[in-house]
N, C-alpha and C positions, 0 to 999 in steps of 0.2 A: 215841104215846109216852105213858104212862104218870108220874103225879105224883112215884114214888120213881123208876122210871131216870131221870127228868129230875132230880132233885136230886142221887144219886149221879154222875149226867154231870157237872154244873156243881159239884161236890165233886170230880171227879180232875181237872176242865183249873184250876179256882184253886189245887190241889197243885202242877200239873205246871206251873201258870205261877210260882209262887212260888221252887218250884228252878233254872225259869231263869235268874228276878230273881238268884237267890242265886249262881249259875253266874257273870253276866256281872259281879256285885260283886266276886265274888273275882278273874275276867279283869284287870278295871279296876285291883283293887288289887295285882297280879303285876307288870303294866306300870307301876303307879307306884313300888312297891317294886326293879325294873329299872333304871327310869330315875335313881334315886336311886343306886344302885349303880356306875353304870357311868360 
């Protein structure tokens, strides 16, 4: 493995783990915005 696909690889999983991150804040803040609702 190579120094640039190694940097590109560790460049798309900290993308693809930050839209997680961003995925389960928005989950989190749905349930909380619910629960205030109902």
């Amino acid at each position: 493995m190579n120094a640039c696909f190694g940097n590109d690889f560790m460049t798309t999983i900290s993308v693809e783990v930050k839209k997680g991150i961003r995925w389960i804040n928005l989950f989190y803040m749905w349930n909380e915005i619910l629960h205030v609702l109902q």
